[in-house]
N, C-alpha and C positions, 0 to 999 in steps of 0.2 A: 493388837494395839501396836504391834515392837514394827509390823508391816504396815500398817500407816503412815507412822514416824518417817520409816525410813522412806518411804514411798516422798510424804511432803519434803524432806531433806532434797530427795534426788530430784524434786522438778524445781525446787530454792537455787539449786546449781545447775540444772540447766539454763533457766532464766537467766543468772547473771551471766554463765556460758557465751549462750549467743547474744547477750546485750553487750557482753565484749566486743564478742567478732563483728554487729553490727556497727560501735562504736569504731573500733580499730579500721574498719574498711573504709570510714567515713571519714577518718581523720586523712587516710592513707589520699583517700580523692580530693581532699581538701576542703569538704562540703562544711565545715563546722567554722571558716574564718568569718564568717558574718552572722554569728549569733551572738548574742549579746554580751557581755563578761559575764554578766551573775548566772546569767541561764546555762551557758556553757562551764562554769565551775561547778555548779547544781548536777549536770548532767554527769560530770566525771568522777563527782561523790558517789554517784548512781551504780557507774556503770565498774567493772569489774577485769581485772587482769589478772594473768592464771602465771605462778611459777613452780618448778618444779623444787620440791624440800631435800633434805637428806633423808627425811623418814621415807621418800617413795611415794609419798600423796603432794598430793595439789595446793599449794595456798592460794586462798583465795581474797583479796584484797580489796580496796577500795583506790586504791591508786592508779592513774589512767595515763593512758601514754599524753604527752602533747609536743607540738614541733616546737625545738629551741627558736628559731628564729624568727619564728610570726608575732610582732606588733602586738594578734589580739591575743596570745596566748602566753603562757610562763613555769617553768618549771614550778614542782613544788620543793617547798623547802621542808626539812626535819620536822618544822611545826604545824606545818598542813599535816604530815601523816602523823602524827601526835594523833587526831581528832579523828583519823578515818580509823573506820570501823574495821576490824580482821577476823576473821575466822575459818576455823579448817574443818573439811566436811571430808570425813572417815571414808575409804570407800573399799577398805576390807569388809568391811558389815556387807557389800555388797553381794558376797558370795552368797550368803546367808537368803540373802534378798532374792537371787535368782534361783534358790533351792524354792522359795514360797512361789514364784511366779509360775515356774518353769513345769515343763510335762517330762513324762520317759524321754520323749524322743528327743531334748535338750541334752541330757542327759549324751546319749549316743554320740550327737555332734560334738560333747566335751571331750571325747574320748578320742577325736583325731583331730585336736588341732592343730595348725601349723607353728610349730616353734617358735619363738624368738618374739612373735608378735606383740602386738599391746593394745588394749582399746583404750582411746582418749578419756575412759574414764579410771581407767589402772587397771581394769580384767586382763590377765594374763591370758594368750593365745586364742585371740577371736576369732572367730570361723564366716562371719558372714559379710559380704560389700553387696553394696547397690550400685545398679548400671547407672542410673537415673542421675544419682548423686553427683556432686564436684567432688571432682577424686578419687581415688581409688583404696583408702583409708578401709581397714577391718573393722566391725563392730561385734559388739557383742551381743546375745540375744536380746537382753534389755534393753540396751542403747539403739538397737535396733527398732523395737517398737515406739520408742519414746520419741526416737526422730520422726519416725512415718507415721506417726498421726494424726498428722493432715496430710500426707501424702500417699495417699493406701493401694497405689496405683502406677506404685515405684515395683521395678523385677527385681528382685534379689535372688544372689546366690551363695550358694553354701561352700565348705570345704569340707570336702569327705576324707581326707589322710594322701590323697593321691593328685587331686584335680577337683574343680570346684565344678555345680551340679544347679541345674533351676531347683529352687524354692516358692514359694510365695507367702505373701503378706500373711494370706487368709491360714496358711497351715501354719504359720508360728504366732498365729492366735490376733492378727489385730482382728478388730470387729469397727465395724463405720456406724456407729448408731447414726441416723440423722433422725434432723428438728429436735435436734442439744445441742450445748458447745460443747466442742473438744475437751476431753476428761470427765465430761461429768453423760453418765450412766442411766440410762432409762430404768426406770421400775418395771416397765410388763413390756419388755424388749421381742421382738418378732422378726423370725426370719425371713427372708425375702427370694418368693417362688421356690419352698423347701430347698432350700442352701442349694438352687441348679442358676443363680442370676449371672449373665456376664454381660462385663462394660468393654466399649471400645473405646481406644484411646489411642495416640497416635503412636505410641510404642508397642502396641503388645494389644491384645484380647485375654482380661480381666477376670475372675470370679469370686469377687469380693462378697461380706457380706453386711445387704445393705437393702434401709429402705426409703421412699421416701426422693425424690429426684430432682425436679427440676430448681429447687431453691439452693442446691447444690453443683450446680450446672451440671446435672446430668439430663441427657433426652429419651424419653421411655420409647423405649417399639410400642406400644400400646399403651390406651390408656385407661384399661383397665387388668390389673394381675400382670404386668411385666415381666418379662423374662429376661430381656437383657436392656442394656440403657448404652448411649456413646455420650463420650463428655462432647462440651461445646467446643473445648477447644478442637477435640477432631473433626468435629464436620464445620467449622468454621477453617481448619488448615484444607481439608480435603475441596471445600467451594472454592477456597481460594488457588488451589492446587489446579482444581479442572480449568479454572477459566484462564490461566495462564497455559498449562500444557497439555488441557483436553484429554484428560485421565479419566476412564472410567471410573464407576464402580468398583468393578470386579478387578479390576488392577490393583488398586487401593485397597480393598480390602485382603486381596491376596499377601501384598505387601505388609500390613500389619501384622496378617497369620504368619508371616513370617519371621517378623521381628520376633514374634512370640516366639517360634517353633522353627529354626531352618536346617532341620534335620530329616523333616518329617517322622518322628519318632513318637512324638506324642500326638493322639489325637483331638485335634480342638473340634470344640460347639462350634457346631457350622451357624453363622448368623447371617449370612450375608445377604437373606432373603428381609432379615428384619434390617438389616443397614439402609438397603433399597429403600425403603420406606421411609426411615428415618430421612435420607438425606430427603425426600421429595417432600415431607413436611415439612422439613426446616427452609429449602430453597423457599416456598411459599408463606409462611412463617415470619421469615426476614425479609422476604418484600412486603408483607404488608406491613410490620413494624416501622422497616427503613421510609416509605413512604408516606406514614402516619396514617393508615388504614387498620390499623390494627383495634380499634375501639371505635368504628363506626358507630352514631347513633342507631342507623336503621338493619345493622348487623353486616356481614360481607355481601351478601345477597342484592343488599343495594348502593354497593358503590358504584359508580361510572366508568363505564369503557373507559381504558385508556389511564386514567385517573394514576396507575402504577407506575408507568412508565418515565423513566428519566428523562427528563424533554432538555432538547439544545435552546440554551442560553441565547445563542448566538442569533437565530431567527424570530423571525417578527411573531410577536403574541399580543394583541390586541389588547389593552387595559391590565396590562403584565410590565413589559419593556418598552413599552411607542411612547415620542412625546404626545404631548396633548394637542391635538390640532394635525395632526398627521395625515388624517383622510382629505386636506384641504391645500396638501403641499404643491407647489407649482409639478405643473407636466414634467418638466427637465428631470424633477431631483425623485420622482413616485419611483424610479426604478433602486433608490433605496431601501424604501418596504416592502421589498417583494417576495413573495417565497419560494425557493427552490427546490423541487424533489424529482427527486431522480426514480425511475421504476428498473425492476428488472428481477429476472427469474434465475435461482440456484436449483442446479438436478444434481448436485452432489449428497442436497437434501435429502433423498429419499427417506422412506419407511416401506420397510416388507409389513405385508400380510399376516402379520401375529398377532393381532388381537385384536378388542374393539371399544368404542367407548362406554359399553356397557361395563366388560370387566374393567377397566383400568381408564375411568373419567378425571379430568383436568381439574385438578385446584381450582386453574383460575377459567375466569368466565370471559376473558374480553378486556382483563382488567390493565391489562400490557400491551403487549405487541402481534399476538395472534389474536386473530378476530373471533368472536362468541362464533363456534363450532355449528351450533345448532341451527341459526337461521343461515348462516352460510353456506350449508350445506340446500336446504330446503330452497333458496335462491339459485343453486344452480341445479337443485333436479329440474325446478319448475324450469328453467329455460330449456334444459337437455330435455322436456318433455315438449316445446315447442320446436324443436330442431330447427334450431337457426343456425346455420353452418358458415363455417369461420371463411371469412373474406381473403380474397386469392392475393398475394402483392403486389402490386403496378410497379414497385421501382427493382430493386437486383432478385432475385430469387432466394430470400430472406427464408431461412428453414423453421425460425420462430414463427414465423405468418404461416407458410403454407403445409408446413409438417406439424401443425401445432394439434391437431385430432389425432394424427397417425405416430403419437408417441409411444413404443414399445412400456408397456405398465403391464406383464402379466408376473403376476406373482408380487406386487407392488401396490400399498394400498397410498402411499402418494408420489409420485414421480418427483417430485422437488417443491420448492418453497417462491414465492412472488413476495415481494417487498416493495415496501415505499422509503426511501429515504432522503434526507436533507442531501441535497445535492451541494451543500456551500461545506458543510462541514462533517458529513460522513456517522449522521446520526442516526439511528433506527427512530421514523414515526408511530407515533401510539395507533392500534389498532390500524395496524398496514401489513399483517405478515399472513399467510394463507397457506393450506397446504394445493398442489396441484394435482387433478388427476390424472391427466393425461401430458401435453403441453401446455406453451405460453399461451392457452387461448385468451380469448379477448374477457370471454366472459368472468374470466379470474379476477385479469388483472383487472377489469373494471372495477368490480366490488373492491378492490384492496383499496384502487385510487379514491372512489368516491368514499369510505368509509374512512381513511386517514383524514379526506378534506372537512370530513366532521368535526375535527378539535379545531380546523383552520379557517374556519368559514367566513369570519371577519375582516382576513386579508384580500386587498383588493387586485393586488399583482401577482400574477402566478408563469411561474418558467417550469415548464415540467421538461426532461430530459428520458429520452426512452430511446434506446437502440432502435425500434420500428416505430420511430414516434411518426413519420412521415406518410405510414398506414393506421395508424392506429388513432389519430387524428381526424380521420375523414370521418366519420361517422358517432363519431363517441358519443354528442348528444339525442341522435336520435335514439341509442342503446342505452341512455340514460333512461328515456321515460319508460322501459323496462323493470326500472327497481322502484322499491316501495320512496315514497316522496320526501323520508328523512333524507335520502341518500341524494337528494338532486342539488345539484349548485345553480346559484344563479349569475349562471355563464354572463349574463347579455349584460352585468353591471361588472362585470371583471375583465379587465386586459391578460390575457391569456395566451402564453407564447410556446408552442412547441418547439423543441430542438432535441440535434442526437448529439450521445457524447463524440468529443474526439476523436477518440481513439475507434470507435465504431464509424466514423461517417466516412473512412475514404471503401466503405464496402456498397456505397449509394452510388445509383449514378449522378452524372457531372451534376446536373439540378437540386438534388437534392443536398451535395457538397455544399455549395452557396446557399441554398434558402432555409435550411437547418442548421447552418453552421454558427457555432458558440463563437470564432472568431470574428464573425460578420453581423451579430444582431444586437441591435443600441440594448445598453442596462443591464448587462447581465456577465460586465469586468473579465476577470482573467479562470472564472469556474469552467471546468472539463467535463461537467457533468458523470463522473465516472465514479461517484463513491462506491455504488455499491460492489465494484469491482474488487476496490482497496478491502472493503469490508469484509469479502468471502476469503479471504487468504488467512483471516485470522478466525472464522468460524466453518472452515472447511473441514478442519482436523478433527470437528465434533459428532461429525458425519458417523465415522467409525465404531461409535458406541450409541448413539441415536437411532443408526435404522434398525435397531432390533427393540425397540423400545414399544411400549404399548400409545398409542395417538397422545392420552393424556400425560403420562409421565413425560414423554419427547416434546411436548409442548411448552411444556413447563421449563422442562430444563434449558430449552433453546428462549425460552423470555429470559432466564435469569442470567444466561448468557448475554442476551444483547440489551439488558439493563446492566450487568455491566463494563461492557462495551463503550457507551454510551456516559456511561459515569466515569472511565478511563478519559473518554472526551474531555467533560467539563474538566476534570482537576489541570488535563493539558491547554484548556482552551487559553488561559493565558501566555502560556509560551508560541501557544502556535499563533495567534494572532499578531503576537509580536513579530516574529521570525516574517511571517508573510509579510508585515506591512514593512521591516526594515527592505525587502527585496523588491517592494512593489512601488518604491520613493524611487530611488535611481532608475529605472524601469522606463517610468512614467516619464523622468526628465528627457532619460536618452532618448526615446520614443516621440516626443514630444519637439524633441532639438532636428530629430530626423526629418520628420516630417514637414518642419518649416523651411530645413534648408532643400527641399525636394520641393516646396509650393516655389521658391524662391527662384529655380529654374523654369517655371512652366510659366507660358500665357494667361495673364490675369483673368481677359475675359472667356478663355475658356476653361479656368481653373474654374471662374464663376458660375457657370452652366452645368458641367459634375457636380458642383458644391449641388446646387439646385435638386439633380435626380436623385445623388442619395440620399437627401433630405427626405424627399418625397419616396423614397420604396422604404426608406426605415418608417413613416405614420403609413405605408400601404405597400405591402408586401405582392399584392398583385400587381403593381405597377413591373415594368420592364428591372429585370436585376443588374444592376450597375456592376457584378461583382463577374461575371459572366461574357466572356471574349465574345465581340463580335465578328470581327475580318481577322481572318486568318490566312489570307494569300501570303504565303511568300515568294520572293524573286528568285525561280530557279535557270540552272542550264539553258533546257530545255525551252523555256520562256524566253531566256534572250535571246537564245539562236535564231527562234521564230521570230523573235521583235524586229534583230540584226537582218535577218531574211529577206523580211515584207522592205524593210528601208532600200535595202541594196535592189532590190527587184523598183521601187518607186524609181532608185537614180538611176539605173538600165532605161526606164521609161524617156526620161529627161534630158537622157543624154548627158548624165553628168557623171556616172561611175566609171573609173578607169580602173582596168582590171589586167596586167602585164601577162597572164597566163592566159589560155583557155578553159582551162581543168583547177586552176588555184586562183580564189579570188582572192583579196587581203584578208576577208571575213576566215575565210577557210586555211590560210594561212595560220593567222594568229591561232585559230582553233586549235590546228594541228600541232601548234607550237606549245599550245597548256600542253595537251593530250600526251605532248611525248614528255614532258615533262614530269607529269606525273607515271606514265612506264617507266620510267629511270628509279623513279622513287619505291614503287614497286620490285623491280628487279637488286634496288639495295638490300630492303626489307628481306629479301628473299635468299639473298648472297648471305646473309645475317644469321637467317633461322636454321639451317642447315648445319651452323655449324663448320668445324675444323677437321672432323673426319665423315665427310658426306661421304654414299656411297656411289658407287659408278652411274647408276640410274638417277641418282638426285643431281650429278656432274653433266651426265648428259641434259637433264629439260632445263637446268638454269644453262649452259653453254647457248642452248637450242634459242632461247628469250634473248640473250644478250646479242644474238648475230642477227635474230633479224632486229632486236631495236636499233642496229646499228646499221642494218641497210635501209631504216625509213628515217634514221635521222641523216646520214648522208645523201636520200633523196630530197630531203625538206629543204638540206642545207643551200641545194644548188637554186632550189625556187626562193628561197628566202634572198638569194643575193639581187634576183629582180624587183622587186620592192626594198630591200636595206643594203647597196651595195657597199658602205660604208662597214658592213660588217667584215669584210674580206682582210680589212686589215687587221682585224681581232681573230681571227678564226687562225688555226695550227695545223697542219699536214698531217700530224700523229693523233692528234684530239680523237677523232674519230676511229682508228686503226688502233687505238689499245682497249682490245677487248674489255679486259680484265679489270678498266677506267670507264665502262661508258657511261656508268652513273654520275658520272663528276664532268661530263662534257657540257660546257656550258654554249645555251642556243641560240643565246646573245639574241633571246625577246626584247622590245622597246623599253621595256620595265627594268631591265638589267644593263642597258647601255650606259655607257660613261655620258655624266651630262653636255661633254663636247660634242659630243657625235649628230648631227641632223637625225631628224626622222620623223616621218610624215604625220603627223596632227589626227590621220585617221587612224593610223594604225593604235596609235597613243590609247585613240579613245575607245577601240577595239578589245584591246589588252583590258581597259579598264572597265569595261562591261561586264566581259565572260570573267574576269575573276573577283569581280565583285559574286557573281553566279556561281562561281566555282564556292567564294565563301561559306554564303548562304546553301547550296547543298551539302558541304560538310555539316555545316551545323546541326542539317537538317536530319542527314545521315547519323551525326555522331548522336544526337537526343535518340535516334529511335535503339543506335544496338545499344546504350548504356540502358534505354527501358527493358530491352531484350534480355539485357547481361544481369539486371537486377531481379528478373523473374527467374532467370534461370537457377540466380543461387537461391530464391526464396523456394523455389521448385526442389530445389537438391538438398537445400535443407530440411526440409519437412516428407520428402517422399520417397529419395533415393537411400535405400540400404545396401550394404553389402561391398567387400573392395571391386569387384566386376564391375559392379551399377555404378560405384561411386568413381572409379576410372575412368569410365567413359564420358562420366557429367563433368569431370576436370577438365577434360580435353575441351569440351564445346565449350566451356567456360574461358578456359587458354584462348581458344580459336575466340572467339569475343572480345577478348582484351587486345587479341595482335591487332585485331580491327580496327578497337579504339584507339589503340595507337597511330596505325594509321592516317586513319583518320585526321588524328591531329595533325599529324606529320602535312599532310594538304593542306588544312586549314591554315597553319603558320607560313606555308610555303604562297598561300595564297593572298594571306594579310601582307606578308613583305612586300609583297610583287605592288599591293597598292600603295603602299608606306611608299616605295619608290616611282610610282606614275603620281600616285597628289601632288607634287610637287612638280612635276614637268607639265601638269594640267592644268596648275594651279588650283586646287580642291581646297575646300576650308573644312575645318576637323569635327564636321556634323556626322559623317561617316564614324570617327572614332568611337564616338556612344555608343555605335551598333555594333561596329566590330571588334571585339575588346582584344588586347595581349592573353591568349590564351594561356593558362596552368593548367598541366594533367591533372596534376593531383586537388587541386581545390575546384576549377572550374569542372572537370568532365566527371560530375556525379550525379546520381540521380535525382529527380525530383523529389524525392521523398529523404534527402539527406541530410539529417538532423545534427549529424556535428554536436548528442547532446543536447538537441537545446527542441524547445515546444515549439508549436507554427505561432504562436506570439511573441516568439524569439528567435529564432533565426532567421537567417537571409537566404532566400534561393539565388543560384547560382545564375551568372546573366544569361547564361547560353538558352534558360528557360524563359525569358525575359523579352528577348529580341524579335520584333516582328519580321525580323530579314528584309530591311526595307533599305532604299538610299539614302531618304534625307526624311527630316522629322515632318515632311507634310503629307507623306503618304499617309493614307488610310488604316496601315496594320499598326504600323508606331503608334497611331495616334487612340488606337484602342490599346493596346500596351502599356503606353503608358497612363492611359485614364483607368486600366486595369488595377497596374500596380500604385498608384495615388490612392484609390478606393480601399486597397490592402493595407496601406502605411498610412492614411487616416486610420482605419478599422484599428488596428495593433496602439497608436496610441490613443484615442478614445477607450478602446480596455481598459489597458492600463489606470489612464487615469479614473475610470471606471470603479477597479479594484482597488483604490486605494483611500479612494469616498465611499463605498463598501464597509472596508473596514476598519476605520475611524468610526462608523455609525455601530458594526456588529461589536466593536471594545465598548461603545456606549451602551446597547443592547446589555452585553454580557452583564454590568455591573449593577443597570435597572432591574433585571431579573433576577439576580441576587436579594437584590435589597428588598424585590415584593416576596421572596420567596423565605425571606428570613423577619418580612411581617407578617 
């Protein structure tokens, strides 16, 4: 009776206890200025503050803190605590109280405890803290139970006289009755799996004693006679753990054995076989709940493919998201409802040969993102038993097409995974994911494609994106009527566009760049078709614990993964939709402003005639491709030589050509005049590279260069005075005679004359032919070594190891650059030379368009250089640009620029593309909402 008493005494004080420190923390946050006065003075009669007496115990009072200076609150005065209630609760009796609770082994631990201590309820020298707890406070046996029960799942440890020591709950006697509250004691109480049960939890591995589970969030390994249980909250931290850092199992639960145990000293209940388990019911478990599958009328058996999966917002869903009247919209705007999915195969996926779906079958059926096992399996024996052998590829030597039978799989029950997904917004589609046996064969992906387009069968637009889309297209519907007749789309009422991503198509050749390319096909804005690239970077790391998995359990866990994935989507879809359309507003303007001031330069009526063909190859893509160079002549050297040739040879005929030499004509003159010009420039180049301490042999072959360019330019010089004798009085005696100068002798060409000086009209026009020629050959030169010099480093990047190998590739690298230096070096020497005959020629500045002021650094780079920025954004460089012509009515200009018109319409049309896109997919998102949330 005296152990009752005291028993209801001590939970009387804990009660007011912690209604204090609830109180107290709450006044501390402020959380009480907006209750009401009467409720709030009610509450502080209630609640309870502890001071220390002279006697050594506790009073316990009714008076409550409150802050002086808040409006809604007020000191109390003398006569408020007049009326509050006081009393003081004994807790010497306690001793007495722990003599009736306690066992021997209590007993043992009083007998070393640490000094000086004190438990918050006056026990001199407590011996026990909890890890779990806030703080680091001692308690005493008592107080120790009294705290943890409701928390039976806290470590505690002991002090032994020396060092403190694991304990647990269950050896200083708590007991968890469940299906009671707290304190109150079953009649015919029962042990749970003869006192051998343990729980996981995310501190530690448990052996509490307890029965009764999940209305206590605990998850049984079995369910029936359980031996151990994990609380929710750990397999709800450990889901959320894998899908952020792709943790095992067995990582994780090692991890907790250790919390418990990282001594290895003591030996724990190996559970981790019932973990496994545990987590693969709850993964399945929580999607069908999160889904609202979890109380099907017709049980799980007959829910719908697919039905599980997190679907994007963002895409067209027929009687979901679409206005009403959508199937009726004008032609122009139907590339608003269209749907984008991108294909494409992961072989980081794999699975070894450990098991089958006998032992170890799949929760789910189809119900997500991997397709029902059983007939997909049964559809591709039956084809593997027709032997239809995979088709060879007509464009680059694609290892997905032509290596896709002869995939190394031994020892590998799937070589990797095929998928379907939202190509606009990087979403995994329901029932699109497969495992593979061998390669990318056709006959996989098919089934994945036709099987996804099962949820989508109502949309009338479709863009699909496939690295081999450009093979893999040819034949798709005859290989359709191969599969059973759910599976078949009805192609012939659908606009159906294939394309390759981006980033995959500059591996096609030139035709299929253009007639695949995302840049170039109306309705389908600023998408790269590349999600599911982005996608594997964050489910590749899962690889690692996956391929030892049994088919079902690895199936499973990769749906729960790309639900959520998927569900990471949505919660971001409004930011990311924002962020794009803030980027794709100025875009569209720039793009938009470009464009017109480039119409604004060209020929109306034959801007009009372009307009016309790309019209007509965007509604008919067999039609001739506007996007695709037709004349490529350029004016070289050699070409004018001959041209200069056959002319001089007509005025021989005519008797009109005068020619002051036998052996030098003016034609051959002026020739000779570049030619030495450019050896000068050579033999600088050359004085340069060598350096300040060249060696005797590198002294002798530039000596050996310099003497004789100086015995053919003092032969030049004397024929050059029979055609320009005008030149005698600019020429110097020494010019020629300083070796060590011959690169600075100037040859005093037409082009370099002072404008007083006469000089013949042919010669003028001479000069200005061959170095127009001369131009266009550099240009012509410098595109092919910068192509050279760009393979070379993509070459030495990806296959040259070793300082030897890697030596060697610098040099030919070096020797490439001195080139393009060069190079330029002619180029500018050749542009000047005309900058000063236009003018003696009188030339209008039609020439300048073509031949620009070259920059090393921004203009001589390669065609593929991005500066940063995507082929919808950046500018290629002019030198790729120029058809190497005279004047804007040749032929190669005039494909050039109807080229790049077609390109700079294409970029803004995108754009603006993208940005009526997603103005409709922000509409989208918010209509699917709203049906999803009726």
């Amino acid at each position: 009776m005296v152990t009752s008493q005291k028993q209801r005494a001590l939970r009387k004080f804990q009660r007011n206890f912690f209604a204090h420190s609830d109180a107290a923390g709450r006044v501390v946050r402020n959380e009480t200025n907006d209750t009401p006065q009467p409720t709030r003075q009610e509450q502080q009669c209630k609640h309870t503050s502890f001071e220390a007496e002279s006697s050594g115990h506790l009073a316990a009072s009714s008076v409550y803190y409150t802050i002086p200076h808040s409006p809604a609150k007020h000191q109390f005065e003398e006569s408020d605590l007049q009326d509050a209630h006081n009393d003081e609760f004994d807790f010497s009796s306690l001793n007495s109280f722990n003599e009736d609770l306690c066992d021997t082994s209590t007993e043992s631990h009083a007998q070393k405890r640490p000094a000086g201590a004190t438990c918050f309820c006056g026990e001199a020298n407590p011996v026990f803290r909890c890890e779990d707890c806030h703080g680091t406070d001692l308690m005493c046996h008592t107080c120790t139970l009294c705290v943890h029960e409701r928390q039976p799942l806290h470590r505690i440890e002991c002090w032994n006289g020396t060092s403190f020591q694991v304990t647990t709950l269950k050896a200083l006697g708590i007991r968890f009755q469940l299906g009671h509250p707290v304190g109150i004691q079953c009649i015919n109480p029962k042990s749970a799996s003869n006192n051998d049960f343990v729980v996981l939890d995310c501190n530690g591995v448990h052996e509490p004693h307890i029965t009764q589970l999940l209305r206590v969030r605990l998850f049984p390994s079995t369910t029936t006679d359980p031996k151990s249980a994990a609380t929710f909250r750990v397999l709800e931290y450990f889901q959320m753990l894998s899908f952020e850092s792709k943790a095992s199992v067995w990582e994780f639960y090692n991890t907790v054995a250790r919390l418990t145990d990282n001594t290895g000293i003591r030996v724990l209940k190996n559970r981790y076989e019932s973990f496994l388990h545990m987590v693969h019911e709850w993964r399945f478990i929580m999607q069908m709940k999160r889904c609202g599958q979890g109380h099907h009328p017709g049980g799980i058996k007959k829910i719908e493919a697919g039905t599980c999966a997190v679907l994007c917002p963002a895409c067209p869903h027929p009687s979901k998201n679409l206005p009403v009247g959508w199937e009726n919209a004008p032609l122009e705007f139907q590339f608003l409802y269209a749907l984008f999915l991108a294909i494409d195969a992961n072989f980081r996926l794999v699975r070894r040969d450990v098991s089958s779906d006998a032992v170890d079958p799949g929760l789910n059926r189809g119900y997500a993102f991997f397709v029902e096992e059983t007939e997909y399996k049964d559809i591709l024996a039956s084809r593997n038993r027709v032997g239809n052998a995979q088709e060879k590829s007509t464009c680059s030597s694609h290892s997905a097409v032509n290596l896709a039978d002869t995939r190394a799989s031994r020892g590998l029950a799937a070589t990797g995974a095929g998928t379907i997904d939202c190509a606009r917004h990087n979403f995994k589609c329901p029932c699109s994911v497969g495992d593979l046996q061998k390669g990318e064969r056709y006959i996989n992906m098919d089934y994945l494609f036709f099987s996804s387009m099962r949820s989508s069968h109502g949309v009338h637009v479709l863009n699909i994106s496939y690295d081999i889309a450009c093979q893999w297209n040819k034949n798709l519907w005859s290989r359709m009527s191969a599969f059973p007749h759910k599976y078949h789309i009805n192609h012939d009422e659908k606009v159906i566009t294939f394309l390759v991503p981006k980033f995959h198509l500059p591996a096609h050749i030139a035709r299929c760049q253009t007639r695949f390319s995302f840049n170039f096909i109306k309705g389908v804005g600023r998408t790269d078709g590349e999600a599911p690239e982005h996608g594997w970077a964050g489910i590749n790391p899962l690889a690692t614990s996956t391929h030892e998995m049994g088919p079902g359990s690895r199936r499973d866990t990769i749906d729960d993964h790309f639900n959520d994935w998927n569900w990471k989507k949505v919660c971001a879809m409004g930011t990311i939709l924002l962020r794009k359309y803030k980027a794709a507003v100025p875009e569209a303007e720039e793009h938009a402003r470009d464009l017109d001031e480039f119409e604004a330069a060209l020929d109306a009526d034959q801007l009009a005639g372009w307009r016309t063909d790309i019209e007509m190859w965007e509604l008919d893509c067999s039609l001739p491709n506007p996007f695709e160079v037709k004349a490529g002549a350029t004016v070289t050297q050699a070409a004018v030589h001959l041209t200069l040739s056959k002319t001089e040879a007509e005025e021989i005929e005519r008797g009109e050509h005068m020619s002051l030499d036998d052996d030098v004509s003016p034609l051959v003159l002026i020739s000779s005049g570049i030619e030495l010009e450019g050896q000068q420039r050579r033999v600088e180049l050359e004085g340069k590279s060598i350096g300040q301490h060249a060696t005797d042999t590198q002294k002798v072959k530039i000596l050996q260069h310099i003497n004789t360019l100086c015995r053919r330019i003092d032969t030049w010089s004397r024929v050059q005075l029979l055609y320009m004798p005008c030149v005698s009085r600019l020429q110097s005696s020494h010019d020629i005679t300083s070796e060590d100068k011959v690169h600075k002798i100037n040859l005093f060409l037409p082009s370099s004359l002072p404008s007083s000086f006469p000089c013949d009209v042919h010669l003028l026009r001479y000069e200005w032919d061959l170095h127009e020629a001369q131009a266009n050959d550099a240009l012509s030169d410098l595109r092919t070594v910068i192509n050279m010099n760009y393979h070379l480093y993509k070459y030495k990047d990806a296959f040259v190891r070793g300082q030897r190998a890697n030596t060697r590739a610098q040099g030919i690298v070096h020797s490439a650059e001195n080139r393009i230096n060069a190079i330029s070096v002619n180029y500018t020497a050749a542009r000047n030379a005309l900058v000063m005959l236009a003018s003696k020629l009188g030339k209008n500045d039609d020439w300048r368009r073509i031949l620009k002021p070259p920059d090393r650094m921004k203009d001589a780079v390669p065609l593929k250089h991005d500066e940063g920025k995507t082929l919808g954004q950046q500018n290629i460089s002019w030198i790729w640009k120029m058809a190497g012509v005279s004047n804007n009515q040749e032929e190669g200009l005039q494909d050039s620029l109807r080229v790049e018109w077609c390109k700079a319409r294409a970029r803004a049309h995108r754009w603006e593309e993208e940005v009526l896109l997603l103005r409709e997919e922000m509409r989208r998102v918010l209509a699917f909402f709203e049906w999803q949330a009726g």
